[in-house]
N, CA, C and O atoms as a printed pandas DataFrame, in Angstrom:
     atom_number atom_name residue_name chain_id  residue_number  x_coord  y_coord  z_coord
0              1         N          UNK        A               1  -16.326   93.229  218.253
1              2        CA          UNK        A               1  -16.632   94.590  218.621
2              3         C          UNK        A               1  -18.019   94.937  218.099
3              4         O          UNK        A               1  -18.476   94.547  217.025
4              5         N          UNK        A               2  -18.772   95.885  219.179
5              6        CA          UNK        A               2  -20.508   95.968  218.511
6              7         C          UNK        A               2  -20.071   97.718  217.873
7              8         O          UNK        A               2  -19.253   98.520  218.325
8              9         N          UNK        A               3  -20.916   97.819  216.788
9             10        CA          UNK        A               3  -20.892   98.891  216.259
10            11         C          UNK        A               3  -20.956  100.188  217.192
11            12         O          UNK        A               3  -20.268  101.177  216.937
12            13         N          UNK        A               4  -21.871  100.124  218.353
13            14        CA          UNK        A               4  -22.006  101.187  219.594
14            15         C          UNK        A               4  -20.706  100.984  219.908
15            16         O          UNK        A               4  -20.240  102.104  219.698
16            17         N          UNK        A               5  -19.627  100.168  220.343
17            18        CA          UNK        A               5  -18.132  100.393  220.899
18            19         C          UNK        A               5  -17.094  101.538  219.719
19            20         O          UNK        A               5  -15.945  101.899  219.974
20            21         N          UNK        A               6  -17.653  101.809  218.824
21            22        CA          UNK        A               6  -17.097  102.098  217.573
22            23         C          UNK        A               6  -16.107  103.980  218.197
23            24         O          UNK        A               6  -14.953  104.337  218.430
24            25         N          UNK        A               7  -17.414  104.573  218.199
25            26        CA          UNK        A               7  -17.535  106.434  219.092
26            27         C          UNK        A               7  -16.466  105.883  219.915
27            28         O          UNK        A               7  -15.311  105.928  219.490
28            29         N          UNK        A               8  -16.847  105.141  221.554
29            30        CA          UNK        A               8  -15.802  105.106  222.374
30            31         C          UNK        A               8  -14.333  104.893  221.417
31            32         O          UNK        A               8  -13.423  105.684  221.664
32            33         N          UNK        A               9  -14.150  104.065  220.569
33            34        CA          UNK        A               9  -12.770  103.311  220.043
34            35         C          UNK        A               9  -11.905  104.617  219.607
35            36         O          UNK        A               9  -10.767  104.989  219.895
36            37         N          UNK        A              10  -13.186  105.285  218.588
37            38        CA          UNK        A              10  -12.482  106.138  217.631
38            39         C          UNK        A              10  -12.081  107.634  218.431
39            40         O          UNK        A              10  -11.261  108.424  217.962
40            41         N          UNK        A              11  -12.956  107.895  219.952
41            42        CA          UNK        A              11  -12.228  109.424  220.813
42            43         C          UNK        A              11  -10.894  108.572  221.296
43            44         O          UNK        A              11  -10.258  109.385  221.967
44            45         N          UNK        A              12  -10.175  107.337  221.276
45            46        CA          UNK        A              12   -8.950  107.051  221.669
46            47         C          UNK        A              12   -8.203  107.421  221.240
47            48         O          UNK        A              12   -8.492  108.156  220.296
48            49         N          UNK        A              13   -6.817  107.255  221.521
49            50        CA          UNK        A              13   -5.663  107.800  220.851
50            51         C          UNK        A              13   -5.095  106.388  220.680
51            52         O          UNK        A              13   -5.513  105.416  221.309
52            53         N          UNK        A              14   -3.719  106.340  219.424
53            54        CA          UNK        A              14   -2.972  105.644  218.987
54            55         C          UNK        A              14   -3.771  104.035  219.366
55            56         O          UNK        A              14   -3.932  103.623  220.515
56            57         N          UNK        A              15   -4.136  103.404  218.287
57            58        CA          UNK        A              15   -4.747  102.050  217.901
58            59         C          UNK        A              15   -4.609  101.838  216.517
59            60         O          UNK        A              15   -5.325  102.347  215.654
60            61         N          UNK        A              16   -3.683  101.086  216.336
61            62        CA          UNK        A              16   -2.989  100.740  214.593
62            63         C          UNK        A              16   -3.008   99.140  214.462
63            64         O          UNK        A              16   -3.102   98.419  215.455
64            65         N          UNK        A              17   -2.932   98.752  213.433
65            66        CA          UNK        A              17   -2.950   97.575  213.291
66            67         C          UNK        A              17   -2.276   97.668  212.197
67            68         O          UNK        A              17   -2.523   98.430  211.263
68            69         N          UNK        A              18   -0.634   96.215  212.347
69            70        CA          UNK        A              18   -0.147   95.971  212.009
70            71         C          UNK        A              18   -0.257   94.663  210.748
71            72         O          UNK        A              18    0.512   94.714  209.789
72            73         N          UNK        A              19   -0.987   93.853  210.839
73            74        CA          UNK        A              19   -1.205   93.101  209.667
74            75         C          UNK        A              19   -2.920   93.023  209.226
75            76         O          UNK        A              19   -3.854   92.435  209.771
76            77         N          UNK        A              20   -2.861   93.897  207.988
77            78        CA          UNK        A              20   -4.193   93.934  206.974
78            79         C          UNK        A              20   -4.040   93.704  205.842
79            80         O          UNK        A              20   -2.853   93.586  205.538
80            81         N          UNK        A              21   -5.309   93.482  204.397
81            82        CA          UNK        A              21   -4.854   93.854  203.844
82            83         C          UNK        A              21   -5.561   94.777  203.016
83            84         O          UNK        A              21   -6.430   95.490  203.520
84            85         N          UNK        A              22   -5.226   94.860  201.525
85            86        CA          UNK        A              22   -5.807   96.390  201.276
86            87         C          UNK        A              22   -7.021   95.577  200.363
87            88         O          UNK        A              22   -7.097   94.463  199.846
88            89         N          UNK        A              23   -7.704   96.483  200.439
89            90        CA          UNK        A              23   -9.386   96.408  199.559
90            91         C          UNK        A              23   -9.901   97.444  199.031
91            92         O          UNK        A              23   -9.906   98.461  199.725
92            93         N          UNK        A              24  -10.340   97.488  198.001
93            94        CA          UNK        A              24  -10.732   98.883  197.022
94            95         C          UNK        A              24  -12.759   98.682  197.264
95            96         O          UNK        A              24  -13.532   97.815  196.857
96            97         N          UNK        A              25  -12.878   99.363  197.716
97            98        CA          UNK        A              25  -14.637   99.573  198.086
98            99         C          UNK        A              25  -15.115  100.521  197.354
99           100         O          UNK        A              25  -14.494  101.555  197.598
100          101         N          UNK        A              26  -16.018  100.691  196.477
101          102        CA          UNK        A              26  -16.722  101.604  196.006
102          103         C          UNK        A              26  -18.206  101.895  196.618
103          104         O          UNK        A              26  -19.225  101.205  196.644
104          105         N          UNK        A              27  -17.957  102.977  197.017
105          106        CA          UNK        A              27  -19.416  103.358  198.153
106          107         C          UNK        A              27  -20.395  104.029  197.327
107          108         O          UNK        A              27  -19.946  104.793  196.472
108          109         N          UNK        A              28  -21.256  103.933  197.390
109          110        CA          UNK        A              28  -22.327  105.175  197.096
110          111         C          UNK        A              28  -22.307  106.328  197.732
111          112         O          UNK        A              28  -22.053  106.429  198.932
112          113         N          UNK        A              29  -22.572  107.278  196.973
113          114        CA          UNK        A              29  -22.520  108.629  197.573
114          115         C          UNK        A              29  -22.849  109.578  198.829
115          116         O          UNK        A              29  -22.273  110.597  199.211
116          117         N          UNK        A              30  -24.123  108.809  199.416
117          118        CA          UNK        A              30  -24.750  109.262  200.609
118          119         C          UNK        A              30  -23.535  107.810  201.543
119          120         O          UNK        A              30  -24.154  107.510  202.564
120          121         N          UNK        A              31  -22.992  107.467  201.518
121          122        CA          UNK        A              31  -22.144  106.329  202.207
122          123         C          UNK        A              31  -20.907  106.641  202.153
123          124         O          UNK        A              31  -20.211  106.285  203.104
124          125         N          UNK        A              32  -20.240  107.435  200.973
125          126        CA          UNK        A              32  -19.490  108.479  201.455
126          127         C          UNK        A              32  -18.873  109.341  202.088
127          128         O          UNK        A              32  -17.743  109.614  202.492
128          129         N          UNK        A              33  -20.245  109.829  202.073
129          130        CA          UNK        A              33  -20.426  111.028  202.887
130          131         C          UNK        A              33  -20.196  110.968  204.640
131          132         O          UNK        A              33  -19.478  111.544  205.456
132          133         N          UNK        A              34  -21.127  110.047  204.659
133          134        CA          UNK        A              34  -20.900  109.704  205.982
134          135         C          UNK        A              34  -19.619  109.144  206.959
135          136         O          UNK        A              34  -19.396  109.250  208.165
136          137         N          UNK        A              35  -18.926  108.527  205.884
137          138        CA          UNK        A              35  -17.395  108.272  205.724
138          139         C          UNK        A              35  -16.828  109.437  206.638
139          140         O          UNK        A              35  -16.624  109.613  207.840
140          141         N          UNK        A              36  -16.636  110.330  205.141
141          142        CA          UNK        A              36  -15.780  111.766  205.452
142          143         C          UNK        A              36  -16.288  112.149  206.886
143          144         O          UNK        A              36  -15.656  112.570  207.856
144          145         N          UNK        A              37  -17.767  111.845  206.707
145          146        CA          UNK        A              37  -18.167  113.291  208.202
146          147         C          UNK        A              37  -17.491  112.417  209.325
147          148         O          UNK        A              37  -17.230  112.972  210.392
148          149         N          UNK        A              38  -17.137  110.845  209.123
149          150        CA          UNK        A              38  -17.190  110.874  210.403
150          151         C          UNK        A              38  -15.060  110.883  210.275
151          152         O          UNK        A              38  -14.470  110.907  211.355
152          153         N          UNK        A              39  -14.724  110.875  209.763
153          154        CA          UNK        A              39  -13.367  111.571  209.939
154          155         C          UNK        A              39  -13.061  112.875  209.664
155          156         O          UNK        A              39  -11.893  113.156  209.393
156          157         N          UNK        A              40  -13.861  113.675  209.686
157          158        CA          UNK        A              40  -13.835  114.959  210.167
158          159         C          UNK        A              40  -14.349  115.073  211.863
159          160         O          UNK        A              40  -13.709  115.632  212.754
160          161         N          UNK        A              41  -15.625  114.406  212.004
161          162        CA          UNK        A              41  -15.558  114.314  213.472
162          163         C          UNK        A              41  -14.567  113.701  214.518
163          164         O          UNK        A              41  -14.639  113.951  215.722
164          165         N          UNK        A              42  -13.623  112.867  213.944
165          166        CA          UNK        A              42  -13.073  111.864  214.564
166          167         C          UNK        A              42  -11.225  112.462  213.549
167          168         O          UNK        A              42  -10.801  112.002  212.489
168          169         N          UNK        A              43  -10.904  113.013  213.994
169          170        CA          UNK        A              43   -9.388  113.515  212.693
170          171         C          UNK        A              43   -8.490  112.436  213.294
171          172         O          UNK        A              43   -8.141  111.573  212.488
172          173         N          UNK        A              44   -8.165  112.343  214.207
173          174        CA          UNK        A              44   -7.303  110.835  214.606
174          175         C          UNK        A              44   -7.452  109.758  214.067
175          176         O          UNK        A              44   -6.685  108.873  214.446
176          177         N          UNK        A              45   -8.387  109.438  213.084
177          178        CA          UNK        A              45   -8.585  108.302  212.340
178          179         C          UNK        A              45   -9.154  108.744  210.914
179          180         O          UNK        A              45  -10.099  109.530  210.852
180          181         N          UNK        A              46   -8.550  108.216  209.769
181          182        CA          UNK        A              46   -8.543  108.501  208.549
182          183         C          UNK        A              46   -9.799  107.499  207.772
183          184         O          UNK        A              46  -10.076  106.398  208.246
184          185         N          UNK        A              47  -10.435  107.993  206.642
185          186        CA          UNK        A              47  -11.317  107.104  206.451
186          187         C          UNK        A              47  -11.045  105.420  206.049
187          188         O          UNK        A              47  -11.883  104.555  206.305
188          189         N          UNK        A              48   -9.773  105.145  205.403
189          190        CA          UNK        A              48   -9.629  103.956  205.594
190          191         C          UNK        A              48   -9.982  103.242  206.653
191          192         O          UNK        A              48  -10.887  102.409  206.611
192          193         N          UNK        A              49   -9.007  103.624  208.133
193          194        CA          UNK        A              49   -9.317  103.081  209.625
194          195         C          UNK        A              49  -11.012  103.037  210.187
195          196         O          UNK        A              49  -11.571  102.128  210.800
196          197         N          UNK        A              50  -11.532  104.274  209.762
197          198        CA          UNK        A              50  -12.839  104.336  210.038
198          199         C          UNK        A              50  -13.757  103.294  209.645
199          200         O          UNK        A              50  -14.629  102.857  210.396
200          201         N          UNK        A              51  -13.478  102.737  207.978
201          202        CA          UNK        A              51  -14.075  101.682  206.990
202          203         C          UNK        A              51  -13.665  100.389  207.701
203          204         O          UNK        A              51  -14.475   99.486  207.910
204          205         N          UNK        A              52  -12.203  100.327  208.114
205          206        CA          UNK        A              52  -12.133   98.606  208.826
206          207         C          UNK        A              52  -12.718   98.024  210.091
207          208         O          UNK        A              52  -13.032   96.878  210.411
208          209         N          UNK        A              53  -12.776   99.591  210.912
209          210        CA          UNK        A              53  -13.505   99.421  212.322
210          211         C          UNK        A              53  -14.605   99.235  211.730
211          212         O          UNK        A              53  -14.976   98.108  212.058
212          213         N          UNK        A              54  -15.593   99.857  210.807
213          214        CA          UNK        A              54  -16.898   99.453  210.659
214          215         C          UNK        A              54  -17.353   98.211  210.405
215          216         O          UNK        A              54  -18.242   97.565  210.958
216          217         N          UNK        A              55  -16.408   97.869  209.209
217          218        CA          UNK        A              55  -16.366   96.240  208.877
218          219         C          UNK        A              55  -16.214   95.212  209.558
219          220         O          UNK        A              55  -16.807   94.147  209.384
220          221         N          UNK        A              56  -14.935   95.598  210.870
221          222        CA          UNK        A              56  -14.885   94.614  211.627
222          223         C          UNK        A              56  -16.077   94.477  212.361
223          224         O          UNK        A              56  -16.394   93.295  212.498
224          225         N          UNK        A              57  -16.930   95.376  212.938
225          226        CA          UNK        A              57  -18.046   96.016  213.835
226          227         C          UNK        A              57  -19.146   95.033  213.122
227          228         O          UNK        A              57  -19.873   94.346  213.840
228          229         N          UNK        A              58  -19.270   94.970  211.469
229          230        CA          UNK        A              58  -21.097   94.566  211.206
230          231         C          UNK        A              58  -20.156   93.192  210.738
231          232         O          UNK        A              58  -20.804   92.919  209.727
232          233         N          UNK        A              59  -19.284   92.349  210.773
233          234        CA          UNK        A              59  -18.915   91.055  210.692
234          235         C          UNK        A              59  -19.140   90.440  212.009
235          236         O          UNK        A              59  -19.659   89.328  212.105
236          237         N          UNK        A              60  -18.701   91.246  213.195
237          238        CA          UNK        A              60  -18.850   90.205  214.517
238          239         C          UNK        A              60  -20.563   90.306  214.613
239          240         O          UNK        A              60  -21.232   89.281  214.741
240          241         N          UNK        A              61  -21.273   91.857  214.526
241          242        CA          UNK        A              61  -22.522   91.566  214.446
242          243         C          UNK        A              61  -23.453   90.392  213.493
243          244         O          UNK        A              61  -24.378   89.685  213.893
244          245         N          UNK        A              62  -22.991   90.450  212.428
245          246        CA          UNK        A              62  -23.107   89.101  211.261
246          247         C          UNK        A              62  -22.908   87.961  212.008
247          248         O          UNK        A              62  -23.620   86.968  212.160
248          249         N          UNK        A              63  -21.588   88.324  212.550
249          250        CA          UNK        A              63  -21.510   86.423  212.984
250          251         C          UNK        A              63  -22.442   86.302  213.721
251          252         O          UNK        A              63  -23.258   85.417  213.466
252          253         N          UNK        A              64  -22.620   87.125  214.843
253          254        CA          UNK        A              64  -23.612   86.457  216.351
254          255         C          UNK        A              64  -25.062   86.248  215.880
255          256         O          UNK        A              64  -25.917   85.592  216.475
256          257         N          UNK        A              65  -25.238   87.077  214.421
257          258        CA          UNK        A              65  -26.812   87.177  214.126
258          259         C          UNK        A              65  -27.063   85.782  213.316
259          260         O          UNK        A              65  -28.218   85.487  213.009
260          261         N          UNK        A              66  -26.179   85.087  213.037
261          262        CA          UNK        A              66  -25.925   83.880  212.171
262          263         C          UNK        A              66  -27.112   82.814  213.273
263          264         O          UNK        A              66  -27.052   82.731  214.500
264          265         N          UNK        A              67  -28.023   82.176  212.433
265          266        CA          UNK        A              67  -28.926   81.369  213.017
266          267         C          UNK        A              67  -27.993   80.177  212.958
267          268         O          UNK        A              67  -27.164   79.696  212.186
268          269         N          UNK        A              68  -28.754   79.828  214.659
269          270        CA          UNK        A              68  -28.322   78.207  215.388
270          271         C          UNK        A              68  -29.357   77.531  214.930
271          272         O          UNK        A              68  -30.542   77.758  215.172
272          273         N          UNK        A              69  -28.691   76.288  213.940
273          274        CA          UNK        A              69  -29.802   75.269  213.658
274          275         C          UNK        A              69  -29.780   73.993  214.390
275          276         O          UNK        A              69  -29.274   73.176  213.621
276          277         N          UNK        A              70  -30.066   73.458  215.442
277          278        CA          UNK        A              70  -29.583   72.447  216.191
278          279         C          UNK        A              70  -29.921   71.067  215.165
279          280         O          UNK        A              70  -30.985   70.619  214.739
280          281         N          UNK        A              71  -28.552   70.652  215.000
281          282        CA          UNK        A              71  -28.600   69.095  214.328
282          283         C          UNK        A              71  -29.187   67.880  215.547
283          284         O          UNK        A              71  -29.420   68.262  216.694
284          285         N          UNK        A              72  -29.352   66.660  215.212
285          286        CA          UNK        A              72  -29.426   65.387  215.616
286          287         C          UNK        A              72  -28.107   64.805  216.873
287          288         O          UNK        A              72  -28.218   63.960  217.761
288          289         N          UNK        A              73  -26.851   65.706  216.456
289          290        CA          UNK        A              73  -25.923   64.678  217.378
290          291         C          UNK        A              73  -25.814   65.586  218.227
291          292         O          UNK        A              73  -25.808   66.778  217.919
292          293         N          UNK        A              74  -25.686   65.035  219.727
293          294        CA          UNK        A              74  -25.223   65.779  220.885
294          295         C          UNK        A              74  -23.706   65.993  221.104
295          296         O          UNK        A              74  -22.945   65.174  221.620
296          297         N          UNK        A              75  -23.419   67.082  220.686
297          298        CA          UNK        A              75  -21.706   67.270  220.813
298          299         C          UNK        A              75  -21.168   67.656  221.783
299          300         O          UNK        A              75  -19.951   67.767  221.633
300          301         N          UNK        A              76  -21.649   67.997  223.024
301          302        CA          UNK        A              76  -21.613   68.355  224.855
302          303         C          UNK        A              76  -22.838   68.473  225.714
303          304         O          UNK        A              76  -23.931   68.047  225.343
304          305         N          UNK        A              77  -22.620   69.105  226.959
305          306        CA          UNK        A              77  -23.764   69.101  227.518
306          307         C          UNK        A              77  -23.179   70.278  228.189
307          308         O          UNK        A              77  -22.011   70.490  228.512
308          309         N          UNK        A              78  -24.450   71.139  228.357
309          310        CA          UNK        A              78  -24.265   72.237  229.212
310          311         C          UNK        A              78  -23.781   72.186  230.544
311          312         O          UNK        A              78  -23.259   71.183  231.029
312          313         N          UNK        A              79  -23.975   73.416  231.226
313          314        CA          UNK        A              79  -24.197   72.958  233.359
314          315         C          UNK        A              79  -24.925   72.044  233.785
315          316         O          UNK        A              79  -24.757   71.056  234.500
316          317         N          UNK        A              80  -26.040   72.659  233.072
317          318        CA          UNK        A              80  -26.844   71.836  233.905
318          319         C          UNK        A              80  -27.443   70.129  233.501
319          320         O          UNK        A              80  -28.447   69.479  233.790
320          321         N          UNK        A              81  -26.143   69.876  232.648
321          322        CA          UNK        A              81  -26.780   68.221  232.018
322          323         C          UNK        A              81  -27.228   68.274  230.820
323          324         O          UNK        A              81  -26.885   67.451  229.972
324          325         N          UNK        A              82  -28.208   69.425  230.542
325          326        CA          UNK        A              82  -29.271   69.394  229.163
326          327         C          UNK        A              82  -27.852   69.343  228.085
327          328         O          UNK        A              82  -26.772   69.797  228.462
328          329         N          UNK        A              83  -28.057   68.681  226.613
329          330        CA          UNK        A              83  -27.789   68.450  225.630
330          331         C          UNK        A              83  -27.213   69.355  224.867
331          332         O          UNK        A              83  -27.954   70.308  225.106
332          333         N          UNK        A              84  -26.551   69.689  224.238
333          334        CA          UNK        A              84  -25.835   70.729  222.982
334          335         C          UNK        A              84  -25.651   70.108  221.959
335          336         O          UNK        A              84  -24.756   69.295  221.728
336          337         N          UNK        A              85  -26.732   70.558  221.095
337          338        CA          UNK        A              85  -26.591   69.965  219.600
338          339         C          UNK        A              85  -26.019   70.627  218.543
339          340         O          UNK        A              85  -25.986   71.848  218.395
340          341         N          UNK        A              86  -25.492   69.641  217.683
341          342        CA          UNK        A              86  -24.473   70.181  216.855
342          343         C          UNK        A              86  -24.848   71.575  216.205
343          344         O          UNK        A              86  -25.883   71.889  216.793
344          345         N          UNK        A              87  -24.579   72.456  215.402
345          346        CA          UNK        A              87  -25.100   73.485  214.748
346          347         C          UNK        A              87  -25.076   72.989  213.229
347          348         O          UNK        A              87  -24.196   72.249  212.789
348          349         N          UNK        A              88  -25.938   73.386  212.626
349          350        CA          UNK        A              88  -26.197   73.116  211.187
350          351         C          UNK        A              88  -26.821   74.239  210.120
351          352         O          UNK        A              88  -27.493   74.151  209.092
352          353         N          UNK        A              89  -26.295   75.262  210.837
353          354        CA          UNK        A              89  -26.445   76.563  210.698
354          355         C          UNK        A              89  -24.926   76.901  209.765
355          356         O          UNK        A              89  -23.942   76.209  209.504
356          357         N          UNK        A              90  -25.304   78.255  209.455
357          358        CA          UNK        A              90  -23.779   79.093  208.810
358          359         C          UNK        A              90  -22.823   78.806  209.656
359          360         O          UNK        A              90  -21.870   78.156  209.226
360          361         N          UNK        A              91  -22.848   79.269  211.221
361          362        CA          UNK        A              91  -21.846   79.585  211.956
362          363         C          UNK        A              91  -20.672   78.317  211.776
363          364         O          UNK        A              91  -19.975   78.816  210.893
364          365         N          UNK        A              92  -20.297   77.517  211.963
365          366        CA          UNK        A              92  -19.342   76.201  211.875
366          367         C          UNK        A              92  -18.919   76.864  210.347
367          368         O          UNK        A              92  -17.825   77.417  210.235
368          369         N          UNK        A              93  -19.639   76.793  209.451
369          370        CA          UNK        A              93  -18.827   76.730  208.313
370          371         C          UNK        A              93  -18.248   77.785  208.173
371          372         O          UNK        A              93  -17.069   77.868  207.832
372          373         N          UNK        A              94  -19.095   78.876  208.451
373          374        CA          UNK        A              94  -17.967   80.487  208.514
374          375         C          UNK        A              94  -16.861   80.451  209.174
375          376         O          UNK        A              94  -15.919   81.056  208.661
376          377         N          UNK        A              95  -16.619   79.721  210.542
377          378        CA          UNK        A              95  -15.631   80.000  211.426
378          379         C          UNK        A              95  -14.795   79.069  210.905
379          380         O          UNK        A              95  -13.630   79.459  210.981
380          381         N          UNK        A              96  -14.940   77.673  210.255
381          382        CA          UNK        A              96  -13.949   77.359  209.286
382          383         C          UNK        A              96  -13.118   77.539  208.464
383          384         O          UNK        A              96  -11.937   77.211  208.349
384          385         N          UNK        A              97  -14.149   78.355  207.605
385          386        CA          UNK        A              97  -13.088   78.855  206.296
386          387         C          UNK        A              97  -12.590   80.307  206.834
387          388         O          UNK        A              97  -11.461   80.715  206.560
388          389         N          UNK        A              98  -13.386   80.962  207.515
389          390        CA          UNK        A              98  -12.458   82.078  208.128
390          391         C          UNK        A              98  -10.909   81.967  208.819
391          392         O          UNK        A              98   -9.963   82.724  208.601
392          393         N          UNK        A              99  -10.945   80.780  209.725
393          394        CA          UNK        A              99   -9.729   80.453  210.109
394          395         C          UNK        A              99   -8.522   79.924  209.490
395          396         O          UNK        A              99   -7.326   80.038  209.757
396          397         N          UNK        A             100   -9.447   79.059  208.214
397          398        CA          UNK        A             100   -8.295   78.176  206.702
398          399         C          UNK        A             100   -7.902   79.531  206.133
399          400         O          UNK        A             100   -6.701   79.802  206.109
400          401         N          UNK        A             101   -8.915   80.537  205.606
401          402        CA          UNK        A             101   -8.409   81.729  205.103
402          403         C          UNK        A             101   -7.256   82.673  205.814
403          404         O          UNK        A             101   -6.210   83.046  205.283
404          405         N          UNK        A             102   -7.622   82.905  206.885
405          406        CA          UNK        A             102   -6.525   83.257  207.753
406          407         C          UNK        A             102   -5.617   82.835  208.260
407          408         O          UNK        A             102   -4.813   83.545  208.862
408          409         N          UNK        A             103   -5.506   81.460  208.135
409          410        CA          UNK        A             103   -3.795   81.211  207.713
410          411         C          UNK        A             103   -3.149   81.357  206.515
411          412         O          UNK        A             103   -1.980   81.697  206.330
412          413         N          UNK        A             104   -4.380   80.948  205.347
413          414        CA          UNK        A             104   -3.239   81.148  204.481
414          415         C          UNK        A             104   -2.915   82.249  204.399
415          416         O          UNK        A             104   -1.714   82.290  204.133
416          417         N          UNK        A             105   -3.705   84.011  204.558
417          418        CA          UNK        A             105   -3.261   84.982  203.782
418          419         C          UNK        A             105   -2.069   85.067  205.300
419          420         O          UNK        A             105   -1.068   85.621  204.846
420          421         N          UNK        A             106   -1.848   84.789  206.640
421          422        CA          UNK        A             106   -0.794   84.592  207.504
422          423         C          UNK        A             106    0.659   84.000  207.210
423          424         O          UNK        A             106    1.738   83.938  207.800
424          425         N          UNK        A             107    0.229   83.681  206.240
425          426        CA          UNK        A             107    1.837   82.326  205.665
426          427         C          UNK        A             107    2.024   83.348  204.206
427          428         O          UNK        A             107    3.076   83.169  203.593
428          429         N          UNK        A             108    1.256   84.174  203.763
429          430        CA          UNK        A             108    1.732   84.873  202.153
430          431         C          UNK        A             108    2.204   85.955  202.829
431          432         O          UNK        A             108    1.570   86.495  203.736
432          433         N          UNK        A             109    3.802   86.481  202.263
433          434        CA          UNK        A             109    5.074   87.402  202.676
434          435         C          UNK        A             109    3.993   88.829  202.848
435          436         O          UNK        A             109    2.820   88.496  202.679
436          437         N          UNK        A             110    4.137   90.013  203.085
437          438        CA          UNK        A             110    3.677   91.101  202.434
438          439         C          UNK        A             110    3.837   91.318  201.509
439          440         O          UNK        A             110    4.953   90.971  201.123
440          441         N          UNK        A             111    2.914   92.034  200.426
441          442        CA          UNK        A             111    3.167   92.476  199.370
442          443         C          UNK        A             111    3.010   92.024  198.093
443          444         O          UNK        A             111    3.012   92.570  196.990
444          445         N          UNK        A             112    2.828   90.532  198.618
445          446        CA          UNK        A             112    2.601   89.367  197.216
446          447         C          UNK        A             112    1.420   89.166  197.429
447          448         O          UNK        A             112    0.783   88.401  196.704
């Protein structure tokens, strides 16, 4: 999700999510603020919900901004024939441990 989809998400009604988990954030004050105002603009969503949409919002932006370093081995080929080289960049290793991480906290009960 890009941070601009955020306004459209938050004038919706009923969008909950059933498995999270909890995180204690300490904001600065002007970051706060902006918090509250925007669940006062938005009362259907509480500032927690507001904080995970954001997070989720500048992580997918993070990921896509993650530099492609093209390695040595050709691991496919596009349409048109030309080469696809491996990445040797962040991205591979983020989407790794993101996915190992997300099974395990998927396999721990709630609550533990």
């Amino acid at each position: 999700m890009r941070i601009a989809e955020l306004i459209h998400r938050w004038s919706q009604e009923g969008q909950t999510r059933t498995d999270v988990r909890v995180y204690t954030v300490h904001l600065p004050l002007r970051d706060a603020a902006r918090v509250e105002a925007l669940s006062v603009m938005y009362p259907g969503r509480n500032a927690s919900q507001l904080m995970a949409d954001l997070v989720r919002a500048a992580l997918d932006e993070l990921e896509v901004a993650m530099p492609y370093i093209p390695g040595n081995r050709v691991i496919a080929e596009d349409d048109y024939g030309d080469p696809i080289y491996e990445d040797l960049g962040p991205t591979p290793q983020f989407y790794s441990l993101s996915h190992e991480i997300l099974r395990k906290l998927a396999a721990v009960p709630e609550g533990k």
